[in-house]
C-alpha positions in Angstrom: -7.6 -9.9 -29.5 -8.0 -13.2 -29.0 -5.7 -16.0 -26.9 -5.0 -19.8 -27.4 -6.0 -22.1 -24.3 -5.0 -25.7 -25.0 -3.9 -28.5 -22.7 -0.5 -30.6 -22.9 -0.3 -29.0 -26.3 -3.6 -30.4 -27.6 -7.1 -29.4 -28.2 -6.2 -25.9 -28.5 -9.7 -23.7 -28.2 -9.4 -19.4 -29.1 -11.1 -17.8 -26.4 -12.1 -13.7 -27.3 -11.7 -11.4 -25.2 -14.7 -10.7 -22.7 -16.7 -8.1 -20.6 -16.5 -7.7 -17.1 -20.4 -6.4 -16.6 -20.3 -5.1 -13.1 -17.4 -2.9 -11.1 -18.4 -4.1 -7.7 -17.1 -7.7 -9.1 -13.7 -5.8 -10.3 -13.6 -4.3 -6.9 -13.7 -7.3 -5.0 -11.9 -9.4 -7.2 -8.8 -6.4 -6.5 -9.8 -7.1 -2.7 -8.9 -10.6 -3.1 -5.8 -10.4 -6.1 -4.1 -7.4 -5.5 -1.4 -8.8 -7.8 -3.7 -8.1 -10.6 -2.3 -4.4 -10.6 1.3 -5.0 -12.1 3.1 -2.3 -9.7 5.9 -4.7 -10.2 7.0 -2.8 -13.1 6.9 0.7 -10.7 9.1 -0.8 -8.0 11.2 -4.3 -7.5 9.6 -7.0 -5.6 6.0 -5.0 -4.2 3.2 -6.1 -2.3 0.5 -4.3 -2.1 -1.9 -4.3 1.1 -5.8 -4.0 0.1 -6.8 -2.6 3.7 -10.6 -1.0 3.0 -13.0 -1.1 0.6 -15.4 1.7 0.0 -13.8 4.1 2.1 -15.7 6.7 3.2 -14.5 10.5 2.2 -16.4 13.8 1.7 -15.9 13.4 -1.9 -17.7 10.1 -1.7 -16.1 6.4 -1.5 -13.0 5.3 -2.5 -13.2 1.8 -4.4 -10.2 0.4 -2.3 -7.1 2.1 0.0 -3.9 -0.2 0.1 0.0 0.6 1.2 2.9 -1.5 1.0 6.0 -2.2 3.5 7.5 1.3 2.7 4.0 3.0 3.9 3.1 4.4 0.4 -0.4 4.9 0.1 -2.1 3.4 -2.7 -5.7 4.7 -3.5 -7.5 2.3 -6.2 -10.3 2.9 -8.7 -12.5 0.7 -10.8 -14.0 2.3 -14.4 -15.3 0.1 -16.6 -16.1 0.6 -20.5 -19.4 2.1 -19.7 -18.0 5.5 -18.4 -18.4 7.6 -21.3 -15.3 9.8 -21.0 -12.7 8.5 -19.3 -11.0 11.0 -18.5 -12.7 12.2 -15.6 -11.2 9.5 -13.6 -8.1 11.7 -13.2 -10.4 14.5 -11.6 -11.9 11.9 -9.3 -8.6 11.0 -8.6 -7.3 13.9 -7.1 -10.6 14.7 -5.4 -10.3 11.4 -3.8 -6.8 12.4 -2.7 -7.7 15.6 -1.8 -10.6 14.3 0.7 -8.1 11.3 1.6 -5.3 13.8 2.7 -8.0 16.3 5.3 -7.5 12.8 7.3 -4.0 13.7 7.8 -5.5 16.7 10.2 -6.7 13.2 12.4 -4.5 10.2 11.7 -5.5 8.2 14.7 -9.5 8.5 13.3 -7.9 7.5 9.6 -6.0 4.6 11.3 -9.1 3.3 13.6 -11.2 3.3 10.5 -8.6 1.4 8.6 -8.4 -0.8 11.6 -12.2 -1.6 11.7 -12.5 -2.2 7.9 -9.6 -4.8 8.8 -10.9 -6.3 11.1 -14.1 -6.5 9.3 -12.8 -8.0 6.1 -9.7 -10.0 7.8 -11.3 -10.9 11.0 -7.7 -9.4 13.1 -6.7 -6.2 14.3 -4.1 -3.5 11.5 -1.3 -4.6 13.1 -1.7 -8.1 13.1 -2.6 -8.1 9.2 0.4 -6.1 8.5 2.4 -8.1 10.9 1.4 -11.4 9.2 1.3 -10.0 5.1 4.7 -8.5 5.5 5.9 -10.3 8.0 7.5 -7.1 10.3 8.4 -7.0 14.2 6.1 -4.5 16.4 8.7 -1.3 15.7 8.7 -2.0 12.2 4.7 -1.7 11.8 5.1 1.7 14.1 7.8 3.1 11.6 5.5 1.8 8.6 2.1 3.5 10.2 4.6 6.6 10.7 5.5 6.6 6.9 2.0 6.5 6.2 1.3 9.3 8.4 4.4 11.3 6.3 3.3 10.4 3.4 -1.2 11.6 4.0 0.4 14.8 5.7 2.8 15.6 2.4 -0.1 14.2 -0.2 2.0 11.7 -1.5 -0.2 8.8 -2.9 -0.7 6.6 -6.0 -3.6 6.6 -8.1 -4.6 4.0 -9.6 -7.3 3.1 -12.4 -8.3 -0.6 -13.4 -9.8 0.2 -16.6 -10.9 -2.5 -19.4 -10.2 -0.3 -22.2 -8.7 3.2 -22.5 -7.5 5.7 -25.4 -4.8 7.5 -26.1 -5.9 11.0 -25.2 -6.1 9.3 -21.0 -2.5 7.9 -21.8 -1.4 11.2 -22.1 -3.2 13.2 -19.9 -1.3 10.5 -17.2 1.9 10.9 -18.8 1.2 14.5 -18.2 0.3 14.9 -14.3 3.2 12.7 -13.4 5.9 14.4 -15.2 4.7 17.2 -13.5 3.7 16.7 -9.9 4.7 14.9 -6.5 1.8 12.3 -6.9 1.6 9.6 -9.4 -1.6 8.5 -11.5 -1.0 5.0 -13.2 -3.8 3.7 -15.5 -4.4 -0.5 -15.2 -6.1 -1.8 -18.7 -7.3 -5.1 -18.1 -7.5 -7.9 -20.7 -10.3 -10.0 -19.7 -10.7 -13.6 -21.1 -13.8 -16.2 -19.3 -12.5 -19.8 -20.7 -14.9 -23.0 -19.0 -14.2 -22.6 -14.8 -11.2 -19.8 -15.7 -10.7 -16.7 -15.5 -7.5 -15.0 -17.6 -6.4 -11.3 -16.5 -3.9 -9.7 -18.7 -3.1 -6.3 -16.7 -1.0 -3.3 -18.9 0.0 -0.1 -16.7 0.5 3.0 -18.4 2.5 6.2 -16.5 5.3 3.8 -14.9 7.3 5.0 -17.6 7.5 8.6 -16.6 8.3 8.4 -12.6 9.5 4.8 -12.4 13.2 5.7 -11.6 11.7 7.9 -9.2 9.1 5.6 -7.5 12.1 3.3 -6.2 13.8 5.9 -4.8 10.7 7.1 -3.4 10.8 6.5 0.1 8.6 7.3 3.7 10.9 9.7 5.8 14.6 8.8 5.2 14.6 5.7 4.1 17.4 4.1 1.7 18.4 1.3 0.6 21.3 -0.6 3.0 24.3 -1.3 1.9 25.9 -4.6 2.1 28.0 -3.1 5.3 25.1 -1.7 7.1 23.4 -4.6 6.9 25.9 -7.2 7.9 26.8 -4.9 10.7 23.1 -4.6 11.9 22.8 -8.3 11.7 26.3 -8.9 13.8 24.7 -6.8 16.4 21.5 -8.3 16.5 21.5 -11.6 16.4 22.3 -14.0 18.8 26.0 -15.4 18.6 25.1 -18.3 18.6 22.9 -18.8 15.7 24.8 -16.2 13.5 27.3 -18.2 12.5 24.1 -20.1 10.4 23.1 -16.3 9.2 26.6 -15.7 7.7 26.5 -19.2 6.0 23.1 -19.1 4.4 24.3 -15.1 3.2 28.0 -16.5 1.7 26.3 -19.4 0.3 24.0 -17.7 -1.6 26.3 -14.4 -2.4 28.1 -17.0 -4.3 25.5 -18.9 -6.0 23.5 -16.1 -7.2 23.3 -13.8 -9.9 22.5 -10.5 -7.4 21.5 -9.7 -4.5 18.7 -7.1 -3.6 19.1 -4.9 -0.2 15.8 -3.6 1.7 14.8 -0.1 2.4 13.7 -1.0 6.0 13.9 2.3 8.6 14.5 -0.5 11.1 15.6 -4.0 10.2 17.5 -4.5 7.2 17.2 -7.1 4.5 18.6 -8.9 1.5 17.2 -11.4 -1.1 19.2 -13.8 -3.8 17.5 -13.5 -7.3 18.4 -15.8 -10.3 17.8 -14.7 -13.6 17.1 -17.5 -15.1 14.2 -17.9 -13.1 13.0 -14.8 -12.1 13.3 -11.1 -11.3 12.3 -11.3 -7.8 13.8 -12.7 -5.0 13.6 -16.1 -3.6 13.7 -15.9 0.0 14.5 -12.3 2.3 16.6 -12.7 4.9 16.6 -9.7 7.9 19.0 -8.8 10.0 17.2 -9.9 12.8 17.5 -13.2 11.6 14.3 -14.5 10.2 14.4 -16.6 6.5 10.8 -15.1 4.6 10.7 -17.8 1.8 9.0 -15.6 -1.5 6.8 -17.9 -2.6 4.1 -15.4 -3.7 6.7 -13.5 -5.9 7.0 -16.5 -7.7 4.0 -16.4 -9.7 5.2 -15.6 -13.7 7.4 -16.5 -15.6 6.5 -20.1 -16.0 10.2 -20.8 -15.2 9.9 -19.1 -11.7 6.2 -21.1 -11.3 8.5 -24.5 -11.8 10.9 -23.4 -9.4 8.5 -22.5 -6.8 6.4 -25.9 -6.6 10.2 -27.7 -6.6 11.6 -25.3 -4.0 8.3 -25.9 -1.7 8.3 -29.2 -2.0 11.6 -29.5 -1.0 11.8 -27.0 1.9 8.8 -29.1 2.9 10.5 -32.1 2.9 12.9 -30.9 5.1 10.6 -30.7 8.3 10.3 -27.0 8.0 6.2 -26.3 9.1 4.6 -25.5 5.6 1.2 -26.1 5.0 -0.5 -26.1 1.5 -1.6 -22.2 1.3 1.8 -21.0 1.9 3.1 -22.1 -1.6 0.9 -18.8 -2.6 2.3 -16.5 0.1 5.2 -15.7 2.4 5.6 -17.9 5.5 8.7 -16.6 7.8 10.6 -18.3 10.1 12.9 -17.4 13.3 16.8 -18.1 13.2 16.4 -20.7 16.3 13.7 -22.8 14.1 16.1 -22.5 10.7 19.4 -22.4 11.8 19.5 -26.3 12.3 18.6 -26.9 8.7 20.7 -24.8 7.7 23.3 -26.6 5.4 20.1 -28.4 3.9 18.4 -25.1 3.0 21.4 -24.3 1.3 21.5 -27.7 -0.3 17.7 -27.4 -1.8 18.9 -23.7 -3.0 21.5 -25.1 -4.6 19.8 -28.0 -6.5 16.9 -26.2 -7.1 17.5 -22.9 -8.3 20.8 -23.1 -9.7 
């Protein structure tokens, strides 16, 4: 299949579909875009981790290991068209998962090897990555790392394939295993297009449809989703008296304006999030019940509507003396309540001309 690439609507150029020649450049272009995998259609609002590369196991290396904020473990394999039958890649799946889960006999050797591929790749210790990707307190990160330790000891993991092309006998072998097993294999076709300087990734997952229900509800431990109760009642009790008359504002004002509002699943802090649909899905900001504003830009990435919004909402949270630098407009930069609260009424303000 071939795509359109054109400029302010003119000199539109078709660009086919390429090759991607070489795995270890699929592996470390995953390293460096985990968004390329679209678990966004498994569970609301995900980020996904990449925190080794190659990782070592009896059953040979694993292409990548990531988790998200709930501590789901995410194993992640590259096979590209030259791989004559492609369905051994669930085999080597489960191989991989069986070697990854003997580490469960030794979590803290698992964890220091994690922690030196970090710090290898990242240049900072596990805690500090996670700490600055998700942006959690100290006894968050232990209740993550102990939902990772639930999850290697149970074998609860996620499989998945980047693949450029695959066939319908692999789509339902997939559909297969996860209608009929605790673990979850989902295959990642990629649609690769090379255009001048530019790169164009088209991702399609297949075996969401089967367990996606089931994957939000999926949690590490006991972990639910708060209610609107727990959550205000957390944050009452938390935060500083002070500065929570600023956290009730900025949650009213955007209660109001919006057309939801998504709870967390945290074991420890709780958290909400205003979506509009007329921009996007995902959420625009997260607000904890500890008190500190995440602003979502990285979420903001497709549709084109929510890509408008995002430079406009930057540019005006910017403006309003909040410390953003450039790079953030592609990440998740989080503030404290006593370095928000002031600008409080304006936050709401730029919310309100921006998004609604």
């Amino acid at each position: 299949m071939a795509i359109i690439v054109s400029k302010s609507g003119k000199n539109a150029q078709k660009v086919e579909r390429s090759r991607i020649e070489q795995e270890d450049y699929l592996q470390q272009y995953t390293l460096d875009n985990p968004e390329v995998i679209p678990l966004y259609d498994i569970k609301e609002d995900i980020r996904l981790l990449i925190l080794a590369r190659e990782f070592s196991t009896n059953s040979g290396p694993i292409d990548a290991i990531g988790i998200d904020k709930d501590g789901e473990i995410y194993i992640v394999e590259t096979k590209l068209y030259k791989n004559p039958d492609k369905r051994t890649v669930v085999a080597q799946a489960l191989d991989y998962g069986a070697a990854l889960w003997r580490h469960s006999n030794d979590f803290d050797y698992f964890i220091d090897t994690l922690n030196q591929s970090v710090q290898k790749v990242f240049g900072m210790t596990l805690n500090d990555k996670i700490e600055a990707f998700f942006g959690l307190s100290q006894e968050e990160i232990a209740g993550l790392l102990e939902g990772v330790k639930k999850n290697l000891a149970d074998g609860v993991m996620h499989f998945v394939v980047l693949m450029d092309s695959l066939d319908d006998r692999l789509k339902d072998l997939v559909l297969y295993v996860n209608q009929n097993s605790q673990f979850d294999i989902y295959i990642v076709e990629l649609d690769y297009y090379k255009h001048e300087e530019y790169e164009i990734i088209i991702p399609k997952i297949y075996g969401a449809e089967v367990k996606k229900d089931a994957a939000i509800q999926k949690s590490s431990g006991s972990r639910q989703q708060w209610s609107e109760e727990e959550y205000l009642s957390s944050a009452k009790a938390t935060i500083d008296g002070k500065v929570y008359p600023a956290f009730s504002k900025l949650y009213e004002a955007c209660k109001t304006s919006a057309d939801g509002m998504r709870f967390g699943t945290g074991t420890v802090r709780g958290s909400v999030g205003p979506f509009y649909n007329s921009i996007s899905r995902r959420t625009i900001f997260t607000l904890y019940t500890d008190g500190k504003l995440a602003f979502n830009f990285g979420w903001l990435n497709e549709p084109t509507s929510a890509i408008e919004f995002r430079d406009r909402y930057f540019n005006a949270l910017k403006s309003l003396g909040l410390k953003l630098e450039e790079s953030d407009i592609l990440v998740y930069p989080h503030f404290p309540i006593n370095q928000w609260s002031p600008l409080v009424e304006k936050i709401i303000q730029v919310v309100k001309e921006t998004a609604v």
